[in-house]
MARTORMI-987635 format. One record per residue (C-alpha): y, x, z; residue number from 0; residue in one letter. Coordinates in nm, 3 decimals. Example, Ala and Ser with C-alpha at 12.3 -4.5 7.8 and 13.67 -1.06 7.14 Angstrom:
% residues 2
+---------+---------+---------+--------+------+
:       Y :       X :       Z : nudren : dovo :
+---------+---------+---------+--------+------+
:  -0.450 :   1.230 :   0.780 :      0 :    A :
:  -0.106 :   1.367 :   0.714 :      1 :    S :
+---------+---------+---------+--------+------+
***
This chain:
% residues 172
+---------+---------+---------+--------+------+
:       Y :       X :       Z : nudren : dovo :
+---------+---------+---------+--------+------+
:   2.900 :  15.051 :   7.999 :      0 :    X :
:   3.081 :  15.360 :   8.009 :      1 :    X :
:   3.360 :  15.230 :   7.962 :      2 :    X :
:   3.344 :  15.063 :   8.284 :      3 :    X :
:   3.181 :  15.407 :   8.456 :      4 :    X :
:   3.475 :  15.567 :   8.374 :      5 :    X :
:   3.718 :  15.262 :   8.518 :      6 :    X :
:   3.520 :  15.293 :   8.819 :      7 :    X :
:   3.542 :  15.672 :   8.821 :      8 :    X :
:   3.921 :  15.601 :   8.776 :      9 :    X :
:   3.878 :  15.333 :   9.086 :     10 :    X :
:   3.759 :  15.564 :   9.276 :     11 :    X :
:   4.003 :  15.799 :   9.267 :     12 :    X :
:   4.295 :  15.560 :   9.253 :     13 :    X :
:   4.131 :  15.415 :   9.603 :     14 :    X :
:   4.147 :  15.795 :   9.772 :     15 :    X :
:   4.507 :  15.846 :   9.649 :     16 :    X :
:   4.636 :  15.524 :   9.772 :     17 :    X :
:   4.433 :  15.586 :  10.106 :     18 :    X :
:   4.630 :  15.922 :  10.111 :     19 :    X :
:   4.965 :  15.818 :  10.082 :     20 :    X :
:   4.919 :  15.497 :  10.317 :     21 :    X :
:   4.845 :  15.752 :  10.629 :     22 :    X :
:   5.069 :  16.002 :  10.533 :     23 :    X :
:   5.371 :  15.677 :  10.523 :     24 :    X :
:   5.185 :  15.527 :  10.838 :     25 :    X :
:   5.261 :  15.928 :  11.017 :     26 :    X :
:   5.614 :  15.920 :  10.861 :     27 :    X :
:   5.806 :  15.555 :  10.921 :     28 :    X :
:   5.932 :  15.501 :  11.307 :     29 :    X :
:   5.908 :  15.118 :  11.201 :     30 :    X :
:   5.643 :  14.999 :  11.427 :     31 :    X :
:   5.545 :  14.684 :  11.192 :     32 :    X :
:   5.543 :  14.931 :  10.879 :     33 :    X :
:   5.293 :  15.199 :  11.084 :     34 :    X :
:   5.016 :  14.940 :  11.168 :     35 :    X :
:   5.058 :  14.753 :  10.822 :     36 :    X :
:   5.029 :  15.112 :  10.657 :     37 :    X :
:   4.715 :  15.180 :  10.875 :     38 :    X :
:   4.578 :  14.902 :  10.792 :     39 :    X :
:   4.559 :  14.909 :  10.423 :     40 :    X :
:   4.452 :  15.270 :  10.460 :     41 :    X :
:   4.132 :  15.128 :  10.645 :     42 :    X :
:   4.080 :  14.888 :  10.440 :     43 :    X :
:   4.116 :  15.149 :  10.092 :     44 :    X :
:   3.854 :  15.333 :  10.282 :     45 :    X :
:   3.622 :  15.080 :  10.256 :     46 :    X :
:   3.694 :  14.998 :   9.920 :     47 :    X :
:   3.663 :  15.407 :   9.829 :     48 :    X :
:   3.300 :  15.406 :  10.043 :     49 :    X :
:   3.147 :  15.086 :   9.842 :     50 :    X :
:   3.317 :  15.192 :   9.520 :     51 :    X :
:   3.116 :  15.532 :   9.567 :     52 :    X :
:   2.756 :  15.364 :   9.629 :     53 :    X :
:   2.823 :  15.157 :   9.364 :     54 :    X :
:   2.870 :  15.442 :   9.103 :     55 :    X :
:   2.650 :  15.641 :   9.231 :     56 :    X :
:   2.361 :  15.378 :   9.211 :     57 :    X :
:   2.483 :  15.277 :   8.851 :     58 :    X :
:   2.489 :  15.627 :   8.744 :     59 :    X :
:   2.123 :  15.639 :   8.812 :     60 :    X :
:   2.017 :  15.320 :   8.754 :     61 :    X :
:   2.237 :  15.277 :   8.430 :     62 :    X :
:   2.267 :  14.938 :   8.519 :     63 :    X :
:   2.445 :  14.723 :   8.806 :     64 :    X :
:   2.238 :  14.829 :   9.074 :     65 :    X :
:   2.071 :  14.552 :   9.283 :     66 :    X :
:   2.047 :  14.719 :   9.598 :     67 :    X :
:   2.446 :  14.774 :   9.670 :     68 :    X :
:   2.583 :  14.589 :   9.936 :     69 :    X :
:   2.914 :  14.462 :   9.720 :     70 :    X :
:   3.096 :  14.313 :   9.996 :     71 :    X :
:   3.432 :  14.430 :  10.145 :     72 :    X :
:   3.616 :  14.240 :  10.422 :     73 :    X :
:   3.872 :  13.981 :  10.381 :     74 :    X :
:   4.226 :  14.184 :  10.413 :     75 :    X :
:   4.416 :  14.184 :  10.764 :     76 :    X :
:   4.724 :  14.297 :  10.639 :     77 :    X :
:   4.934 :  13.946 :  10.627 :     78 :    X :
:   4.881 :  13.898 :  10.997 :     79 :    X :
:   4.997 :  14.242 :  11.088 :     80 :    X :
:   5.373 :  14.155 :  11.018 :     81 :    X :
:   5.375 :  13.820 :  11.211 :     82 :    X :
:   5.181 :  13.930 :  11.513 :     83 :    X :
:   5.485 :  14.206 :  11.580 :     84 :    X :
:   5.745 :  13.957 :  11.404 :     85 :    X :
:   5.852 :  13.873 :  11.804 :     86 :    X :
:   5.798 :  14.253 :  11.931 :     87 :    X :
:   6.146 :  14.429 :  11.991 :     88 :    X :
:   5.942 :  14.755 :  11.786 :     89 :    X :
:   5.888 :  14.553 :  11.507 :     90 :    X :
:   6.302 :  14.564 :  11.509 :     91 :    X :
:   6.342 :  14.936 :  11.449 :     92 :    X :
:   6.494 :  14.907 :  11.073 :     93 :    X :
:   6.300 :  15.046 :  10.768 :     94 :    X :
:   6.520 :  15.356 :  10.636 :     95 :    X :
:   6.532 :  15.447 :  10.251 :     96 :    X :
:   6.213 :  15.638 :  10.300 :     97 :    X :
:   6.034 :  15.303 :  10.372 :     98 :    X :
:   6.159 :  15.091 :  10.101 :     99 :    X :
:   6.063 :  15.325 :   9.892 :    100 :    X :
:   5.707 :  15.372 :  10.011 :    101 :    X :
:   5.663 :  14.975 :   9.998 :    102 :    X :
:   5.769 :  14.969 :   9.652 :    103 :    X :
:   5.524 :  15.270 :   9.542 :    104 :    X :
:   5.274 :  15.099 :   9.702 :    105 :    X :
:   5.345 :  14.763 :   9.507 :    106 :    X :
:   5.276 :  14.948 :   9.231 :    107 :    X :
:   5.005 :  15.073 :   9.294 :    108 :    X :
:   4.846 :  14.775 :   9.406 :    109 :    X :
:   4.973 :  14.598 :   9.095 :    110 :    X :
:   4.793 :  14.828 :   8.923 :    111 :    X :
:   4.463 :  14.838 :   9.103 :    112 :    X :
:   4.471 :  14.389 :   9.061 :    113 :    X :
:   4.500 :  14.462 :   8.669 :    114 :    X :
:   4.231 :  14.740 :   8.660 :    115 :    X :
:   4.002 :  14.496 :   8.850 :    116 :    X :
:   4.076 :  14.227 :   8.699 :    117 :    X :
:   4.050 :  14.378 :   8.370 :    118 :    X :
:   3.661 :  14.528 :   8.501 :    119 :    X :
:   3.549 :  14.151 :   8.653 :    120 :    X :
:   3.661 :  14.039 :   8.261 :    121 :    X :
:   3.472 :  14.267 :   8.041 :    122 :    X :
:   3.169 :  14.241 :   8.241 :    123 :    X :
:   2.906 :  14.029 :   8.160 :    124 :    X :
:   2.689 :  14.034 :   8.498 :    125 :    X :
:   2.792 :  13.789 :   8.713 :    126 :    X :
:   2.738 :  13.986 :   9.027 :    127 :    X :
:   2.948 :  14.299 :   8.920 :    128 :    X :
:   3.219 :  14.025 :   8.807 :    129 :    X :
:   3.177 :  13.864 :   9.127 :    130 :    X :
:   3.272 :  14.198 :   9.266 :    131 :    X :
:   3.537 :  14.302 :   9.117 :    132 :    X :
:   3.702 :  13.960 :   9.165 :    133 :    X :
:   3.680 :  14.013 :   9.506 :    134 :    X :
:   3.818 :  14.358 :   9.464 :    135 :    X :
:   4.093 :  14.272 :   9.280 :    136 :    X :
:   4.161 :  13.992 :   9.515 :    137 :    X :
:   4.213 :  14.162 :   9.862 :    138 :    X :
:   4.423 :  14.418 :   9.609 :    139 :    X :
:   4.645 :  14.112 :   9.565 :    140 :    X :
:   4.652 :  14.001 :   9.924 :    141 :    X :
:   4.783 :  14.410 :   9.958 :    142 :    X :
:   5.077 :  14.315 :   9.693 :    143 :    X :
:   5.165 :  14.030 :   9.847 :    144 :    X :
:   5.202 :  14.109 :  10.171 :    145 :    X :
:   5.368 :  14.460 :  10.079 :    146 :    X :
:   5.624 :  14.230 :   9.886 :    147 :    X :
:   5.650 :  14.045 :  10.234 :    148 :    X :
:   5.717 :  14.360 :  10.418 :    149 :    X :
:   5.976 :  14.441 :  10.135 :    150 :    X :
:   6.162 :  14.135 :  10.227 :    151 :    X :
:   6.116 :  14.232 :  10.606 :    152 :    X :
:   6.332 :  14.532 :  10.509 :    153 :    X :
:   6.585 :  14.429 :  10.307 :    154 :    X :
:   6.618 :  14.108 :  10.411 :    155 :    X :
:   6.519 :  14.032 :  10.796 :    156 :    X :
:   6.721 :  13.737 :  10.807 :    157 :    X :
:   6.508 :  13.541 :  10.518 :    158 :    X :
:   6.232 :  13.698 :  10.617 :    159 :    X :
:   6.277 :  13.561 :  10.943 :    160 :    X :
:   6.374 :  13.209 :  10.832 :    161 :    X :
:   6.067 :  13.186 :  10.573 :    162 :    X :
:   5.833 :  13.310 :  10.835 :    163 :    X :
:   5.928 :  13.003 :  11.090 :    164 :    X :
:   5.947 :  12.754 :  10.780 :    165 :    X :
:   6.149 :  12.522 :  10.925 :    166 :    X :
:   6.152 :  12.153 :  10.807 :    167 :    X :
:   6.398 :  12.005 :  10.702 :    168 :    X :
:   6.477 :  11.657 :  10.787 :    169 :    X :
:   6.670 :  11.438 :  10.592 :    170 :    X :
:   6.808 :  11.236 :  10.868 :    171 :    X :
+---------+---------+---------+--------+------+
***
């Protein structure tokens, strides 16, 4: 158990640091698609940070998964923020260095927060608290992913571009 107290404690303050740096990137990049996407993972870290911090609080108390947490967190926006401005002449303003190289610190750190939450949903034995770090660890992953999708965005507009519309190809 306190093991996983101090992987939450860790959580915790993984979830404020991440928060951090996606506002302070959201304030920095003129890319319009890159501000809102950067917003919104902040928001959503918030959440994560302000359910994270019930949670331990209640289990430090308790010493046990507490009962009485709410232990849901909502369903990441972040993949439909790059195809809703995908048509929007903003959305054109190219990423600079600076950009890239926020998106790919922010891969890893949502690579990291997936394996630490994947690692807590595996060594617990309560299937609520594995429940909820499953969930946890999955809206981390829909982060990644679409992070990776912005990366493409930036280095790669054309593909990007081209996956996005998915054409099909017909043999004919």
């Amino acid at each position: 158990m306190n093991k996983r107290m101090n992987a939450l404690k860790f959580a915790l303050e993984n979830e404020q640091k991440e928060r951090e740096f996606y506002l302070a990137n959201a304030r920095r990049t003129k890319n319009m698609a890159g501000k809102n996407m950067f917003k919104q993972i902040a928001d959503e870290e918030k959440e994560h940070y302000e359910v994270l911090k019930k949670l331990h609080e209640k289990w430090q108390q308790q010493k046990k998964w507490p009962a009485t947490v709410p232990l849901k967190v909502k369903k990441s926006l972040v993949g439909s923020i790059l195809k809703s401005m995908s048509g929007k002449k903003a959305a054109r303003i190219a990423g600079n260095e600076d950009d890239l190289k926020a998106i790919r610190t922010a891969i890893d750190f949502e690579a990291r927060g997936v394996a630490l939450y994947t690692k807590l949903e595996k060594e617990s034995t309560d299937s609520k608290e594995k429940g909820f770090f499953n969930l946890i660890a999955c809206v981390e992953r829909d982060h990644l992913l679409s992070l990776r999708d912005t990366e493409e965005f930036l280095t790669d507009p054309a593909t990007w571009y081209q996956n996005m519309e998915k054409p099909m190809l017909d043999g004919a």
